[in-house]
C-alpha positions as CSV (number, residue, x, y, z in Angstrom):
1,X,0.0,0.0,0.0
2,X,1.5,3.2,-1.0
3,X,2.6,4.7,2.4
4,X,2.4,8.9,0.7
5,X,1.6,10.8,-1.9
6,X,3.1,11.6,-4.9
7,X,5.8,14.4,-4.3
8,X,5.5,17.3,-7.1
9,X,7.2,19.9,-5.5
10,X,9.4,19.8,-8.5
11,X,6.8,19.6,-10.7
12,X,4.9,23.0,-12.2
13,X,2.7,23.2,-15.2
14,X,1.3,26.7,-15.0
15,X,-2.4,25.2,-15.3
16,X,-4.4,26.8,-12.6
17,X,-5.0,24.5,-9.7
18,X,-7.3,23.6,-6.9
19,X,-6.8,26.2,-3.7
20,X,-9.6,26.2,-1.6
21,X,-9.0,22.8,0.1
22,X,-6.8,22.5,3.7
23,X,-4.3,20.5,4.5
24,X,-7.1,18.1,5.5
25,X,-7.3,17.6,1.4
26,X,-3.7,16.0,1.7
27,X,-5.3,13.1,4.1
28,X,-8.2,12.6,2.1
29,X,-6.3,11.8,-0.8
30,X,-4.1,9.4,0.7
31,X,-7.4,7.2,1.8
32,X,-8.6,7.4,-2.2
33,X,-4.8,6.8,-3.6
34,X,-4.5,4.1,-0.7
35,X,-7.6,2.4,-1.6
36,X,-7.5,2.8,-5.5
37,X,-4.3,0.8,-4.8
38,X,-5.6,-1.9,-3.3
39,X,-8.5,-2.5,-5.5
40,X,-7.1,-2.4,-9.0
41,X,-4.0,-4.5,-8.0
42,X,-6.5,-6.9,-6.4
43,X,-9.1,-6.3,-9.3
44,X,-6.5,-6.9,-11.6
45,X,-4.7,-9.9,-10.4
46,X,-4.8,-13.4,-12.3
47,X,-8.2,-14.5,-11.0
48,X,-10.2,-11.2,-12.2
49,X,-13.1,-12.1,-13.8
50,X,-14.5,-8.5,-14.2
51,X,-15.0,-8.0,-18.4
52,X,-14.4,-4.2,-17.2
53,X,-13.6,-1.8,-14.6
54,X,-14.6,1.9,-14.8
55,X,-13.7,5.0,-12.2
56,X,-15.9,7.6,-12.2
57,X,-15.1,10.8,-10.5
58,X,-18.0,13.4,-10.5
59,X,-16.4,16.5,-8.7
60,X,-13.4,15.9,-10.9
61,X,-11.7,19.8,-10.6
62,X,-8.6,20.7,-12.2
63,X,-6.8,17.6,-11.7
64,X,-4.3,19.5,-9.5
65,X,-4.5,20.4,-5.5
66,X,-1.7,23.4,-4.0
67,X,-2.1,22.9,-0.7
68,X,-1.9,26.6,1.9
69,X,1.8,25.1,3.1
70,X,2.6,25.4,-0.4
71,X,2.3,21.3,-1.5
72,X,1.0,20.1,-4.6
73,X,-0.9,17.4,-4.7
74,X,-2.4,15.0,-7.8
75,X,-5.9,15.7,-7.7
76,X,-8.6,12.3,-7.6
77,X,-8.7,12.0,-11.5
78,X,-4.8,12.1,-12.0
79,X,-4.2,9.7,-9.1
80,X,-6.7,7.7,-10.4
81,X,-4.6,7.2,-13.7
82,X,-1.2,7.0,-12.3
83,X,-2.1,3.7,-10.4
84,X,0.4,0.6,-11.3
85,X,-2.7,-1.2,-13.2
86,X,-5.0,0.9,-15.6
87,X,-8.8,0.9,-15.2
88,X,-10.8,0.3,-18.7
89,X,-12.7,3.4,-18.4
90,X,-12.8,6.9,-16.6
91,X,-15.6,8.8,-16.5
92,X,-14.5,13.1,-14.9
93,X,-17.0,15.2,-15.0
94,X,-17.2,19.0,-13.2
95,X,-19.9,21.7,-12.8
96,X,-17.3,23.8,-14.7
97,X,-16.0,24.1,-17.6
98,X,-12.7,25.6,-17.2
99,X,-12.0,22.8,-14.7
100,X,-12.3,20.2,-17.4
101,X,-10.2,22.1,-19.5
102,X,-7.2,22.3,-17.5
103,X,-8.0,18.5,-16.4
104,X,-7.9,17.4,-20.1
105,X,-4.5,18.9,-20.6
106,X,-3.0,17.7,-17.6
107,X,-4.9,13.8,-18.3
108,X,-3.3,14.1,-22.1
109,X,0.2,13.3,-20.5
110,X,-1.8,9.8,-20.2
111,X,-1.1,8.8,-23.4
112,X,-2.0,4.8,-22.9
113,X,-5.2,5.9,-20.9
114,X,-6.4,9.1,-22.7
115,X,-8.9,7.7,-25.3
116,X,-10.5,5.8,-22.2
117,X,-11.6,8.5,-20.5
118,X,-14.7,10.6,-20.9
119,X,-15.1,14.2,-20.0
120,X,-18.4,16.0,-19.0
121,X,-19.3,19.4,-18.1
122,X,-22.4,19.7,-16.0
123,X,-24.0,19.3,-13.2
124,X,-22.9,15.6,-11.4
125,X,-26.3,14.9,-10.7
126,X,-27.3,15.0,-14.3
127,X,-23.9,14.0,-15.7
128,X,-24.7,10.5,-13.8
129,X,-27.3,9.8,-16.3
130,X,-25.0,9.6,-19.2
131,X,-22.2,7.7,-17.0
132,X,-24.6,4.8,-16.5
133,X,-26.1,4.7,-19.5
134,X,-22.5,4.0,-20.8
135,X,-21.8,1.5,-18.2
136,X,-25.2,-0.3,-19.0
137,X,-24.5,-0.4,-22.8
138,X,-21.1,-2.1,-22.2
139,X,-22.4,-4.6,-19.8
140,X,-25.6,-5.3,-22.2
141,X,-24.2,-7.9,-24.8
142,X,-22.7,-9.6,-21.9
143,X,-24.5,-12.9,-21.3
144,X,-22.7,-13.9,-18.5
145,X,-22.2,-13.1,-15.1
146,X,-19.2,-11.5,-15.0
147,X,-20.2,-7.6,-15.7
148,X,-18.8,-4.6,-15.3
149,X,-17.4,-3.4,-11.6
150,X,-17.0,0.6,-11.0
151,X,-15.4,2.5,-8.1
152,X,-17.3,6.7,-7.3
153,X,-15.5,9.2,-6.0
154,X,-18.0,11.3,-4.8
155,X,-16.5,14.3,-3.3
156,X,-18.5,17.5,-3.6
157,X,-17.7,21.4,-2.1
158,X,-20.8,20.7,0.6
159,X,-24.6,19.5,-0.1
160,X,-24.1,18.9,-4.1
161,X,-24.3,15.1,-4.1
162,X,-28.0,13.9,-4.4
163,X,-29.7,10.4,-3.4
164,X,-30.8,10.2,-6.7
165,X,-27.3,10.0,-8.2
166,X,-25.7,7.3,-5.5
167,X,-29.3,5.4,-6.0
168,X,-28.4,5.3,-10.0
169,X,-24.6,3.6,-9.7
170,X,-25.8,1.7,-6.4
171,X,-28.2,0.0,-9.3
172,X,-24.8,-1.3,-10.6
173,X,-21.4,-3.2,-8.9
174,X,-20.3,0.1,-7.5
175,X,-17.8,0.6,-4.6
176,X,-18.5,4.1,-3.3
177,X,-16.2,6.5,-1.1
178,X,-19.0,9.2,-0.7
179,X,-18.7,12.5,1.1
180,X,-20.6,13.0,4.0
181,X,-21.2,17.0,4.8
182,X,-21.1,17.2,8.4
183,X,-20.5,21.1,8.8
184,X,-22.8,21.7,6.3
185,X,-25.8,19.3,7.8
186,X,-24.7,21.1,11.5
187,X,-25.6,24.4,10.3
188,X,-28.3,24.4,7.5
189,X,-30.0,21.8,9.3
190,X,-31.4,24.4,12.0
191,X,-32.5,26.3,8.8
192,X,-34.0,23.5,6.8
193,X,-35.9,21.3,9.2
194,X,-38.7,23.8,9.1
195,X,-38.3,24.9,5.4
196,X,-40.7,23.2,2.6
197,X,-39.1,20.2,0.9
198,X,-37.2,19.1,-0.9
199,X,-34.3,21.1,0.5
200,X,-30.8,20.9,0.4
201,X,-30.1,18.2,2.9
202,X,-33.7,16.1,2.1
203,X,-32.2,15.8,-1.8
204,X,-28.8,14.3,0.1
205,X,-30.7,12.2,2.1
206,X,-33.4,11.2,-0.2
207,X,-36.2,11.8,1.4
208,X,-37.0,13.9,4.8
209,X,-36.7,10.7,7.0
210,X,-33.2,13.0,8.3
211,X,-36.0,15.4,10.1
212,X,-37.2,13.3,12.3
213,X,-34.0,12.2,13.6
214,X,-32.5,15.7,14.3
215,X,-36.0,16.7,15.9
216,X,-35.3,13.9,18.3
217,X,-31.5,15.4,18.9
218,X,-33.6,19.1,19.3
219,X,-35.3,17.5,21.7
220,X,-32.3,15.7,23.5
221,X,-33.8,12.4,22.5
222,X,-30.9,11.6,20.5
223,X,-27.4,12.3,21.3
224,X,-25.0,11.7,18.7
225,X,-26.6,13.5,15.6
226,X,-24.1,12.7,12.8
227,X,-24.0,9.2,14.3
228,X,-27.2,8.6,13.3
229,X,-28.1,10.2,10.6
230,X,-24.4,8.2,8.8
231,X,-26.3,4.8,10.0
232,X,-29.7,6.6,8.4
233,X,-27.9,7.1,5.5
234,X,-25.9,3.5,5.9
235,X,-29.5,1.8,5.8
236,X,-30.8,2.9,2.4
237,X,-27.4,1.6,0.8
238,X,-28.3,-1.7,2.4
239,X,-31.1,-2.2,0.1
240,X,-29.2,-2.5,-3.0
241,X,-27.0,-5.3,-1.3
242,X,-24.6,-3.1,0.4
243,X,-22.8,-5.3,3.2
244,X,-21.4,-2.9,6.5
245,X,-18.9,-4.4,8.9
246,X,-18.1,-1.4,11.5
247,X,-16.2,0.3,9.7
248,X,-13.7,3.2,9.8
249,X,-15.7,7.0,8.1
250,X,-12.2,9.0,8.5
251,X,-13.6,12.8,9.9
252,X,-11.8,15.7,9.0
253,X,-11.4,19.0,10.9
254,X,-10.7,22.4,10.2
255,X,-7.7,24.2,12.1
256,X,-10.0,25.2,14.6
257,X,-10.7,21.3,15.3
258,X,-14.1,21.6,14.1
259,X,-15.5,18.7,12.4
260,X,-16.0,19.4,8.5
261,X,-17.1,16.0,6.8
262,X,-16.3,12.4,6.9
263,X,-15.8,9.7,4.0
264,X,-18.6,7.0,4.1
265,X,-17.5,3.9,2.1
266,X,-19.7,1.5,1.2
267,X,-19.2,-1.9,-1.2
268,X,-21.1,-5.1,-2.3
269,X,-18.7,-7.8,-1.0
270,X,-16.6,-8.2,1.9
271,X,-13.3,-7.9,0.6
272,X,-14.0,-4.3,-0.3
273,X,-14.5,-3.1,3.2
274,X,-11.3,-5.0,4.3
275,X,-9.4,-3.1,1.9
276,X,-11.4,0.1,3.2
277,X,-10.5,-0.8,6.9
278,X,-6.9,-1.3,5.8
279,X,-6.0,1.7,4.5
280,X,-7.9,3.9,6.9
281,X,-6.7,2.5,10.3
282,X,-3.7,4.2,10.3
283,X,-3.3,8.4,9.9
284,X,-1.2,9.3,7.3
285,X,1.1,10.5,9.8
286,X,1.2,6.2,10.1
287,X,-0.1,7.1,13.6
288,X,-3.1,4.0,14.6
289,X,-6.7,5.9,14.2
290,X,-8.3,6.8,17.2
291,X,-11.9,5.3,17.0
């Protein structure tokens, strides 16, 4: 398992990069690059029986992270295609244009991997539609069992993701590493509980089964808010034959300490969630994970 990121503070392409992340963006990373290792070597390995394996990543960006310490990082996309086994497929989209502009300039350095990957502008929500309908027509003429088997990156800004959109690749083999908006649940939740639906949070959620649970934590019926509205959310992946062992949901904090959002994994076969427990129980620091 790689044990850091890949060093490019020698490397500069004056293509503008991704700023508004902390140095929480650095750990986050390492969990996707940690796990994307894991699962294509393993994927990959002389008993795959997979006719294909796709990434999709649906907040894509730029392709490139600069860190406020002054670090650069490889954005999801780019770490996605530097892994020591290729995926068949990659699927970046982003809400804006000029992201996927710089992110197809910096991917065309891919040479083997560039005509496998599809770029979208739009709105990740709607983009979905087109990603699956891709998916579905390369699985179609396959008769057999062995179809195709995708890993999302789902890593919004804040309340962007919808239901909707892990609902339509949960339909499909999908391993997920989803973004859960802590901060942003904390304080529009207040706001939202008495607003009309759908809001913000009920089109994360799916529904406005969230309200009841943080009127019972108004209340003081219900302690440990984020707590249960991750096993909330955990239950509705359940039904399209997601399997849970207690597992790690890394949290990261501000430098004030303050929660921001955790990563919620979530796969249709046990040896995903080993992998996911693997690679999270340490810090990057290589410190053990407090619990």
């Amino acid at each position: 398992m790689p044990n850091k990121l890949p060093d490019l503070e020698t490397i500069a392409d004056n293509l503008p990069l991704r700023t508004h992340g902390g140095a929480w963006t650095y750990d986050k990373l390492f969990y996707l690059n940690a796990y994307l290792d894991r699962f294509i070597v393993s994927m990959r390995g002389e008993k795959q029986k997979w006719r294909s394996i796709h990434y999709i990543d649906l907040f894509a960006g730029p392709g490139k992270n600069a860190l406020p310490d002054g670090r650069l990082l490889l954005g999801s996309p780019l770490l996605a295609l530097s892994q020591k086994r290729p995926f068949d497929r990659y699927f970046f989209s982003d809400l804006e244009s000029a992201n996927i502009e710089v992110l197809r300039k910096r991917c065309a350095q891919f040479s083997a991997e560039y005509s496998k990957i599809s770029f979208e502008v739009g709105d990740a929500n709607q983009v979905v539609n087109r990603v699956v309908k891709t998916i579905l027509a390369i699985d179609k003429p396959i008769t057999d069992k062995w179809q195709s088997l995708n890993l999302a990156f789902l890593d919004p800004e804040g309340l962007e993701l919808h239901w909707e959109t892990v609902e339509k690749l949960a339909s499909r083999r999908t391993d997920l590493i989803i973004y859960y908006p802590q901060m942003g649940i904390s304080r529009e939740g207040a706001k939202e509980i008495d607003q009309k639906p759908p809001t913000r949070i009920d089109l994360f959620f799916g529904d406005t089964g969230w309200r009841q649970i943080y009127q019972k934590y108004q209340r003081g019926e219900e302690s440990f808010l984020h707590r249960a509205l991750l096993d909330y959310y955990k239950s509705k992946l359940k039904s399209f034959g997601y399997v849970y062992d207690p597992l790690p949901e890394p949290i990261f904090k501000n430098s004030k300490d303050a929660p921001l959002y955790r990563l919620l994994f979530a796969c249709k076969h046990p040896l995903g969630n080993k992998f996911w427990a693997d690679v999270t129980k340490n810090l990057p620091s290589g410190q053990l994970r407090l619990m």
